[in-house]
BAFI-3210 file (N, C-alpha, C; in Angstrom, 3 decimals, decimal comma, padded with zeros to 6 digits):
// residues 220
n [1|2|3|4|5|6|7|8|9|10|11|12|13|14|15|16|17|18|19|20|21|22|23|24|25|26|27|28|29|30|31|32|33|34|35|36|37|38|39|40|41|42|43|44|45|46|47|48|49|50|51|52|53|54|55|56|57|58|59|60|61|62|63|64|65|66|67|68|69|70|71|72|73|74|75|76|77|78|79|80|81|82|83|84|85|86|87|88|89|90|91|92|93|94|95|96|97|98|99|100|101|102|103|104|105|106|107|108|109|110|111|112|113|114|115|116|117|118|119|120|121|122|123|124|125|126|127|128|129|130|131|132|133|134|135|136|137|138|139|140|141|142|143|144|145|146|147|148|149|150|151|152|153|154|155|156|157|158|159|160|161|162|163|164|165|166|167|168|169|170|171|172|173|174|175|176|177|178|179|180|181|182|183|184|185|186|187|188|189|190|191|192|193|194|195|196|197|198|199|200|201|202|203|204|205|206|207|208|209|210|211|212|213|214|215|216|217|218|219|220]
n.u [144,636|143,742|145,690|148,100|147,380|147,591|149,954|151,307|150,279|151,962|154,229|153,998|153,614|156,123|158,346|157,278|157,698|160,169|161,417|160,660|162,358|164,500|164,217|164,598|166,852|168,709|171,439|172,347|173,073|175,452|176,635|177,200|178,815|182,587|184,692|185,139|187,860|189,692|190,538|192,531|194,234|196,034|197,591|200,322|201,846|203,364|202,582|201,749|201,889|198,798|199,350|198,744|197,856|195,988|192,480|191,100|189,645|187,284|187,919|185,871|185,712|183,890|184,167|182,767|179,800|176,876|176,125|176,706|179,732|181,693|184,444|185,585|185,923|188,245|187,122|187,886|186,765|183,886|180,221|178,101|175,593|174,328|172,499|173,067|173,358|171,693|170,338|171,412|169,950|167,309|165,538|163,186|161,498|164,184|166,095|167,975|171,261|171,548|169,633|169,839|170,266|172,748|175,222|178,331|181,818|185,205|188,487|191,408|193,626|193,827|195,417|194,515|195,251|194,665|194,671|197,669|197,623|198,127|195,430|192,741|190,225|186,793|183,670|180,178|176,609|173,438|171,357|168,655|164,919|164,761|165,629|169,144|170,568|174,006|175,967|177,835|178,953|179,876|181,361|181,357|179,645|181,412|183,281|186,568|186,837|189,137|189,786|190,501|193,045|191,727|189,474|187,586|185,463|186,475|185,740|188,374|188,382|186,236|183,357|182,922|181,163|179,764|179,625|178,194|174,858|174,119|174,532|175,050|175,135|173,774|175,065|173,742|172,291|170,743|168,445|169,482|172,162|175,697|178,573|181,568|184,153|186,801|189,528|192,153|195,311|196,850|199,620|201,905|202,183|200,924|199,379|196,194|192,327|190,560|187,212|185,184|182,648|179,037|176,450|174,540|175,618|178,055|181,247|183,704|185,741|189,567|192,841|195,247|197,751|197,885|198,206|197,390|196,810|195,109|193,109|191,558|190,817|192,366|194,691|193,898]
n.v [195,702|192,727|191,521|192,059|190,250|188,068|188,094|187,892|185,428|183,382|184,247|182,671|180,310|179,613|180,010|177,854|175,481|175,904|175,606|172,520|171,548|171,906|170,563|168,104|168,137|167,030|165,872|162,410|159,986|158,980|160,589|162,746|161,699|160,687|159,098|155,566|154,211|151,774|148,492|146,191|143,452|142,140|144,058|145,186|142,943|142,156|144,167|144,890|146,929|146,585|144,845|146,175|145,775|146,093|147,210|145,256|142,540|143,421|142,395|142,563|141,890|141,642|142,673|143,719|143,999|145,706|147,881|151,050|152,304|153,997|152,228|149,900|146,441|144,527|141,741|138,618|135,853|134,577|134,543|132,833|132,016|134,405|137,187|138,583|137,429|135,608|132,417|131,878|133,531|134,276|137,154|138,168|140,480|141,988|144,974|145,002|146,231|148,027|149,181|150,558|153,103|154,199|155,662|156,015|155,722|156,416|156,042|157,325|157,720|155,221|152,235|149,014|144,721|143,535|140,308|140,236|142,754|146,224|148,088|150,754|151,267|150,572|152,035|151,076|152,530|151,701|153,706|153,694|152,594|149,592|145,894|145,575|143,865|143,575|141,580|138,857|135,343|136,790|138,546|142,144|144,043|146,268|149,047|150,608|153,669|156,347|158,875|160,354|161,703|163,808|164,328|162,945|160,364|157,300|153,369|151,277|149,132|145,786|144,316|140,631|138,014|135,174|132,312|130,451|130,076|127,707|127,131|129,612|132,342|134,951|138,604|140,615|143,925|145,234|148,135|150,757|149,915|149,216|147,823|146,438|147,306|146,853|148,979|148,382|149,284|150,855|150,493|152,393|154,784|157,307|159,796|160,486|161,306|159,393|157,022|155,285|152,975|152,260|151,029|153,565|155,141|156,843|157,300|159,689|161,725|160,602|160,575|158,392|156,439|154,813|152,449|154,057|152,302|150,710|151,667|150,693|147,508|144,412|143,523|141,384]
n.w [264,443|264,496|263,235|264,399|266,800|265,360|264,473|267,276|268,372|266,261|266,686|269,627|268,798|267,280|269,400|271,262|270,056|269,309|271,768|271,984|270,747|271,751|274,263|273,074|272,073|274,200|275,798|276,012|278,936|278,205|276,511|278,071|280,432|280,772|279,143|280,234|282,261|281,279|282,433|282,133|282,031|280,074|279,333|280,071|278,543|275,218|271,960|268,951|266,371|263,903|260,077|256,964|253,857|252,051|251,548|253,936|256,172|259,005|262,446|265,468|268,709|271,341|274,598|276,760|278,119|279,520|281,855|282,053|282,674|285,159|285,980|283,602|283,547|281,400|279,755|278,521|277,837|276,879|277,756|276,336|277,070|278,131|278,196|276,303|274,059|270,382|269,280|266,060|262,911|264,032|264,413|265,353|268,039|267,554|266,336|263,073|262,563|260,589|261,349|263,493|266,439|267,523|270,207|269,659|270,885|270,763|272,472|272,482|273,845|275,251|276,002|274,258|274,476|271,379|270,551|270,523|269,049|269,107|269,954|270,431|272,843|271,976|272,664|272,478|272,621|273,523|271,762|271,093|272,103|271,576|271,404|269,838|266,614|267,105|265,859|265,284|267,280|269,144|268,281|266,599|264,858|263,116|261,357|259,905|258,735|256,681|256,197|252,886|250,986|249,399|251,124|250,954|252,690|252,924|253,237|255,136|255,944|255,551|256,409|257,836|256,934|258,235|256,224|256,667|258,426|260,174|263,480|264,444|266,947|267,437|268,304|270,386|271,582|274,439|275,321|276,199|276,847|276,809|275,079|274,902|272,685|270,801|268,417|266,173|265,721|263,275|261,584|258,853|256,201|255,993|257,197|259,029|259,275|261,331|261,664|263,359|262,195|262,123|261,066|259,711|261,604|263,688|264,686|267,011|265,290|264,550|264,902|262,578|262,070|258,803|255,568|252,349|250,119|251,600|250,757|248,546|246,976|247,161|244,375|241,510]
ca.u [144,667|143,552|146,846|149,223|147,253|148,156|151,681|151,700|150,133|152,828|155,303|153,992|154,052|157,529|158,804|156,772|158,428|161,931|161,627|160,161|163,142|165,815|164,395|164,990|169,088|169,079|172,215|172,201|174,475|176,828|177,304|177,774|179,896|184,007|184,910|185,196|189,038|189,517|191,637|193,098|195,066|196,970|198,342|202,105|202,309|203,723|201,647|202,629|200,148|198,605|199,874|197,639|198,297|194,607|191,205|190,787|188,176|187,171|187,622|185,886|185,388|182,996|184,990|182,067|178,205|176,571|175,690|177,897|180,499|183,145|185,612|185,396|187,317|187,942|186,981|187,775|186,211|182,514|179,077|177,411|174,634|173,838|171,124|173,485|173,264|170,662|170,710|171,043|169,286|165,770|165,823|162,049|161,449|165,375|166,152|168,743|172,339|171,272|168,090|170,213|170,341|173,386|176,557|179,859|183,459|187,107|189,140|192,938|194,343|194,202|195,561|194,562|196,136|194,054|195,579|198,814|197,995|197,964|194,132|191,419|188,879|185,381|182,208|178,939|175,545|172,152|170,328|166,873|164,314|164,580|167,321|169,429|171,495|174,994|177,480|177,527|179,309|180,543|181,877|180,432|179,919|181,727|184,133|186,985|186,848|189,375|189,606|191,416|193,689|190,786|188,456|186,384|185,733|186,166|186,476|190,217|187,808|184,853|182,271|182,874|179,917|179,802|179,056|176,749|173,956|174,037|175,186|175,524|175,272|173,916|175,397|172,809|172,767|169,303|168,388|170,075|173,249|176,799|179,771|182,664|185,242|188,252|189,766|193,112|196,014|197,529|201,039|201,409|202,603|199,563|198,587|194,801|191,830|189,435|186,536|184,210|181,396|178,012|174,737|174,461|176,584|179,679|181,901|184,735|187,247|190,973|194,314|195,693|198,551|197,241|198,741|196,771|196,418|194,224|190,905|191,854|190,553|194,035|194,457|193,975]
ca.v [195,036|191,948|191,778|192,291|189,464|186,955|187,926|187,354|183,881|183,136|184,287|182,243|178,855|179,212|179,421|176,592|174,267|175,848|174,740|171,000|170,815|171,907|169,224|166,802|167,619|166,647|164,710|161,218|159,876|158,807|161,593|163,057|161,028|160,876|157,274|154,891|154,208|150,490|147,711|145,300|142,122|141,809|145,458|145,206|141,868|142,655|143,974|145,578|147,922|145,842|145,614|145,860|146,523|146,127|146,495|143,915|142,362|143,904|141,558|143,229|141,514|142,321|142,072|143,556|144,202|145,859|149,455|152,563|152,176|154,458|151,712|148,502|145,205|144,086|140,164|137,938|134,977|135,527|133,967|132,754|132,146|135,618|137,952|139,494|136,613|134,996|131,460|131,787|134,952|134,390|138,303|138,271|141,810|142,500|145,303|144,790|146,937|148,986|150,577|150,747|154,207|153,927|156,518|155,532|156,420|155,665|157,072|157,006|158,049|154,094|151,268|147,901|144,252|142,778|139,152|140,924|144,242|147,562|149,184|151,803|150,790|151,125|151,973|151,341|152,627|151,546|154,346|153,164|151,539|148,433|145,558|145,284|142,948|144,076|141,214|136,863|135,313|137,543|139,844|143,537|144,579|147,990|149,160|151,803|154,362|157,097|160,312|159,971|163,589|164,656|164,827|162,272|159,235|155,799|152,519|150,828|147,463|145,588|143,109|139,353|137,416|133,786|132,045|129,401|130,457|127,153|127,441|130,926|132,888|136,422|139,526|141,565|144,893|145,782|149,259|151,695|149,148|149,445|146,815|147,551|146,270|147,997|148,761|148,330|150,725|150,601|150,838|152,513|156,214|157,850|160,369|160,887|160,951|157,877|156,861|154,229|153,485|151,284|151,051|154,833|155,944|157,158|157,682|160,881|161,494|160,588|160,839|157,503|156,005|153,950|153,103|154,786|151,329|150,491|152,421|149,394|146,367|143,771|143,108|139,945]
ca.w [265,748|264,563|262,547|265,199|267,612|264,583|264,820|268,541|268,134|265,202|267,607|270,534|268,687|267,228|270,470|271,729|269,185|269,372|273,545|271,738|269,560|272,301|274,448|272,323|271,946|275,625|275,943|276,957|279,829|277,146|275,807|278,769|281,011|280,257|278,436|281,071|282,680|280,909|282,745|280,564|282,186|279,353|278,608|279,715|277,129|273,705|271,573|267,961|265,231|262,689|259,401|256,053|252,160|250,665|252,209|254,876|257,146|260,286|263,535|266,519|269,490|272,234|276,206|278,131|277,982|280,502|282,545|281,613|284,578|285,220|285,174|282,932|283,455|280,339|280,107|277,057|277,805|276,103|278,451|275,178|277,780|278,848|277,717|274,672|272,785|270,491|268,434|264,685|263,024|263,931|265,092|266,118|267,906|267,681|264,962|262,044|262,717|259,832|261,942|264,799|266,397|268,147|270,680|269,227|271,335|270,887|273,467|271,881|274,997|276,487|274,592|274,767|274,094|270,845|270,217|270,625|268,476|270,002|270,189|271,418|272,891|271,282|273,271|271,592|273,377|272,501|272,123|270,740|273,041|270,622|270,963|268,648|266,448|266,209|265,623|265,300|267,742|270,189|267,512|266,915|263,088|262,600|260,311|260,323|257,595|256,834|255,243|251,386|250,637|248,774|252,110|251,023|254,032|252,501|254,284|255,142|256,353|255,571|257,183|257,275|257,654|258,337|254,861|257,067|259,433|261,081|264,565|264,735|267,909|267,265|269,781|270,702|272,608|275,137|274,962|277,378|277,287|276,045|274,401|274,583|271,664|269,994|266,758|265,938|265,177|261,756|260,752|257,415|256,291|255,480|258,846|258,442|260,248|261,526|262,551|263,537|261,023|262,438|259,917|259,647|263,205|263,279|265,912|266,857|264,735|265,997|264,233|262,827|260,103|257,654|254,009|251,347|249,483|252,254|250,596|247,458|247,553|246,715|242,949|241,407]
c.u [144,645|144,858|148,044|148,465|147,634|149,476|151,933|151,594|150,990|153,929|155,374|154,403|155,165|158,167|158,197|157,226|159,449|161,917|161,550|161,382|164,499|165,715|164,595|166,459|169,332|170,083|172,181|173,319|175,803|177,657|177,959|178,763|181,171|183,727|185,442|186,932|189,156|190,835|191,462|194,543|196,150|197,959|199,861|202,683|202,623|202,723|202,220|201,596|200,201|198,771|199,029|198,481|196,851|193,523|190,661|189,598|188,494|186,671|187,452|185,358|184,393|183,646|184,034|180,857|177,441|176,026|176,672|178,203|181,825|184,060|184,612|185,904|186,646|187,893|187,009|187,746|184,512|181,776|178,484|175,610|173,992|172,651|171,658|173,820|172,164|171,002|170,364|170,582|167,868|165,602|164,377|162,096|162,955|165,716|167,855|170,087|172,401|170,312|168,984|170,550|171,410|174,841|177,839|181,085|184,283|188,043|190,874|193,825|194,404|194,142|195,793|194,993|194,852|194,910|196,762|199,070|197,522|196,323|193,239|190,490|187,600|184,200|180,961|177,592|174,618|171,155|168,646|166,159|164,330|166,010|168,242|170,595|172,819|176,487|176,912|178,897|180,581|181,420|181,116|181,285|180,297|182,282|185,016|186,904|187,754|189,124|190,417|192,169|192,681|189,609|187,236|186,493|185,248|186,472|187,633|189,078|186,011|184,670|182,655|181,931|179,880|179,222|177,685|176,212|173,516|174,981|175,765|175,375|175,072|173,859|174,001|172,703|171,394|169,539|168,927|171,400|174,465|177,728|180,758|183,920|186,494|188,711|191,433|194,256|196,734|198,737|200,863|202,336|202,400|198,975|197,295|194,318|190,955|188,813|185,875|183,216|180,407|176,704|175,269|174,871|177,550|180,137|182,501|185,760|188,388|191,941|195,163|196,758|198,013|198,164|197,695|195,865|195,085|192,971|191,149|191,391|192,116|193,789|194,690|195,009]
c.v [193,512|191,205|191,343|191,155|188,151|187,130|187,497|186,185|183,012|183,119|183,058|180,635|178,526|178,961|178,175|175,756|175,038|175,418|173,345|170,806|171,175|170,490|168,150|166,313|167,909|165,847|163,081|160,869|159,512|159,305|162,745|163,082|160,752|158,834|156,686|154,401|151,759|149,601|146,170|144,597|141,653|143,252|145,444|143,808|142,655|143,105|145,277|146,306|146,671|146,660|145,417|146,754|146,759|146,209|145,149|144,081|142,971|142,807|142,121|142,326|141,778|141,870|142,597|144,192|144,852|147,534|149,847|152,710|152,959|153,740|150,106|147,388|144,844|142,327|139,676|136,682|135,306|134,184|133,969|132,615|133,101|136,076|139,098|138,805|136,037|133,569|131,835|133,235|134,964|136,045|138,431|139,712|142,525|143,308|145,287|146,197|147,841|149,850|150,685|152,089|154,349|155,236|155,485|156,292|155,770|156,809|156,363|157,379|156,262|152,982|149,841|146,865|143,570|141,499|139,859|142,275|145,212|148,394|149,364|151,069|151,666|150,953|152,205|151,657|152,551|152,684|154,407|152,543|150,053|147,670|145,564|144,180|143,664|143,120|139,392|136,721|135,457|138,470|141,293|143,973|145,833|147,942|150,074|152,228|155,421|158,071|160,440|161,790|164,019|164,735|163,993|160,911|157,492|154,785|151,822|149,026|147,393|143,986|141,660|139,007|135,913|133,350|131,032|129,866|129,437|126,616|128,875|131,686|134,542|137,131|140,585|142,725|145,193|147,456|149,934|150,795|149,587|148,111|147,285|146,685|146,940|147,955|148,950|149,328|150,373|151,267|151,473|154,186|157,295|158,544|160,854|161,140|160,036|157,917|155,675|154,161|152,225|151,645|152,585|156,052|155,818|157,764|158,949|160,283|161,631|160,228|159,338|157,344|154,540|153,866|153,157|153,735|150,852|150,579|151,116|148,290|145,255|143,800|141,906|140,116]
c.w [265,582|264,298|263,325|266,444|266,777|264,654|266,006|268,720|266,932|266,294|268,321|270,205|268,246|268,271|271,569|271,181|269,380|270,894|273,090|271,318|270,287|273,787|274,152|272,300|273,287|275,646|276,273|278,104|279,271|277,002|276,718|279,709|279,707|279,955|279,989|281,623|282,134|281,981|282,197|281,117|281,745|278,493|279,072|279,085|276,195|272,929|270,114|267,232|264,023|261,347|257,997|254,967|251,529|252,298|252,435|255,606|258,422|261,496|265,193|267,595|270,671|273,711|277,422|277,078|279,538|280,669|281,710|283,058|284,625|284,987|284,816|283,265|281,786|280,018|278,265|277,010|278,160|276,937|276,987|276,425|278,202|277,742|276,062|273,810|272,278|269,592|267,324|264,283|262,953|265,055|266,215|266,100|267,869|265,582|264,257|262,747|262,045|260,140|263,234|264,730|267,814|268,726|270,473|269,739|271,071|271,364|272,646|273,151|276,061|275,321|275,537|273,850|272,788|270,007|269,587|269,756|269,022|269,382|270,753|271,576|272,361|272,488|272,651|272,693|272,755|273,089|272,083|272,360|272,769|271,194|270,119|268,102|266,004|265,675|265,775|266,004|268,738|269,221|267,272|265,274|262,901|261,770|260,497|258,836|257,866|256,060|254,091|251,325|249,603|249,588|252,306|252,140|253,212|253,151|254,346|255,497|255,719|256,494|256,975|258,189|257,056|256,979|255,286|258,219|260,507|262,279|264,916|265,521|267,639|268,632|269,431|271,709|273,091|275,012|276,347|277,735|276,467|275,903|274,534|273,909|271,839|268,837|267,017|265,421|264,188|262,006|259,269|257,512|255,474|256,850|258,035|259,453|260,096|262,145|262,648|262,373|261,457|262,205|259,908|260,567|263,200|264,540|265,869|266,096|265,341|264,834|264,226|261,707|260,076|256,137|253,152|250,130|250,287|251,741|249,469|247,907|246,702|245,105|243,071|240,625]
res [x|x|x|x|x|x|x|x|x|x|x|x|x|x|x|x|x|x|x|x|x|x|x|x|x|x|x|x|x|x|x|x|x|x|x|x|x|x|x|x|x|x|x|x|x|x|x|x|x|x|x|x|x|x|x|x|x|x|x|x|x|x|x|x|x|x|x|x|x|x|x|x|x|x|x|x|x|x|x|x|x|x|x|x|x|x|x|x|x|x|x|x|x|x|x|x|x|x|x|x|x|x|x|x|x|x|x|x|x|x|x|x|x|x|x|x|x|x|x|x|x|x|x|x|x|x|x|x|x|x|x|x|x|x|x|x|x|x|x|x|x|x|x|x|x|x|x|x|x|x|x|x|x|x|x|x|x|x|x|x|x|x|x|x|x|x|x|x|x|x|x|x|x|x|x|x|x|x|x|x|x|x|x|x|x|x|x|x|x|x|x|x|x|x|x|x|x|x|x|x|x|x|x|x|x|x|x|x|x|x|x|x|x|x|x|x|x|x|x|x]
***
């Protein structure tokens, strides 16, 4: 008897923690709401796929800050004054892009104009309670990475970071806020797949060409 009331109390607390641990993979509104309908000023201008031989730098811009809004305007003239910027990197309570615990989208279905090259927009959400630092002025540190024909995910870009820290303008995201950039569409003739890559968050994968030299860094 006694036996079989320890199994029931064994029982009772697994399912008390499997309820703890399905509240937890509660969605956020992010993840729930459809990517936002972008409008973009400059989308019937020219605008061509960028073109790359070697692993290059990644130039992401940031065109809005704010709620999660069904639709966006997309603005590309940056308020260094607002509340998503800070001077220099004195972070204080703002955490590093590498602790950031961050919802990453790229909707390929809407293409926007980046200084005349054709790409997706990126939506970043801060999911932490913490601010965080993700980019120096008015840029947003990601990366794209693809998938190599042996499955493995290496990056096509990396990070450029200002060589001098004076006058530098760090972007910052408040918690429960979103950015919204874009990444660029490659020319090349290499079909793979891609994704976003920020500190340890990774976006959906989405179907891009790339050339293969790309994962290389140039030769000297």
């Amino acid at each position: 008897m006694i036996q079989i009331i320890r199994l029931i109390s064994i029982f009772c607390v697994f399912i008390i923690f499997s309820n703890c641990n399905k509240e937890k993979e509660v969605k956020t509104p992010f993840e729930e709401q459809k990517f936002p309908i972008i409008v973009d000023n400059m989308t019937g201008q020219h605008a061509e796929l960028a073109s790359a031989s070697w692993l290059g730098y990644a130039h992401n811009q940031a065109y809005y800050f704010g709620e999660l809004l069904d639709t966006i305007i997309l603005k590309r003239q940056i308020d260094f004054k607002s509340d998503y910027f800070a001077s220099g990197y004195d972070y204080g309570n703002i955490l590093t892009m590498d602790s950031a615990r961050v919802g990453i989208k790229v909707d390929t279905s809407q293409i926007i104009n980046t200084l005349g090259l054709k790409s997706n927009p990126v939506l970043i959400y801060n999911k932490s309670i913490d601010t965080l630092f993700i980019g120096t002025d008015g840029g947003v540190y990601f990366i794209t990475e693809g998938k190599t024909k042996t499955g493995e995910w290496k990056p096509i870009e990396k990070h450029y970071f200002p060589f001098c820290g004076t006058g530098v303008i760090s972007t910052i995201l408040p918690p429960k806020k979103v950015v919204l950039s874009s990444v660029v569409n490659y020319s090349g003739d290499y079909n793979t797949k891609l994704r976003i890559k920020m500190g340890s968050n990774y976006s959906n994968e989405y179907d891009g060409w790339i050339n293969e030299s790309q994962f290389e860094s140039a030769k000297e």
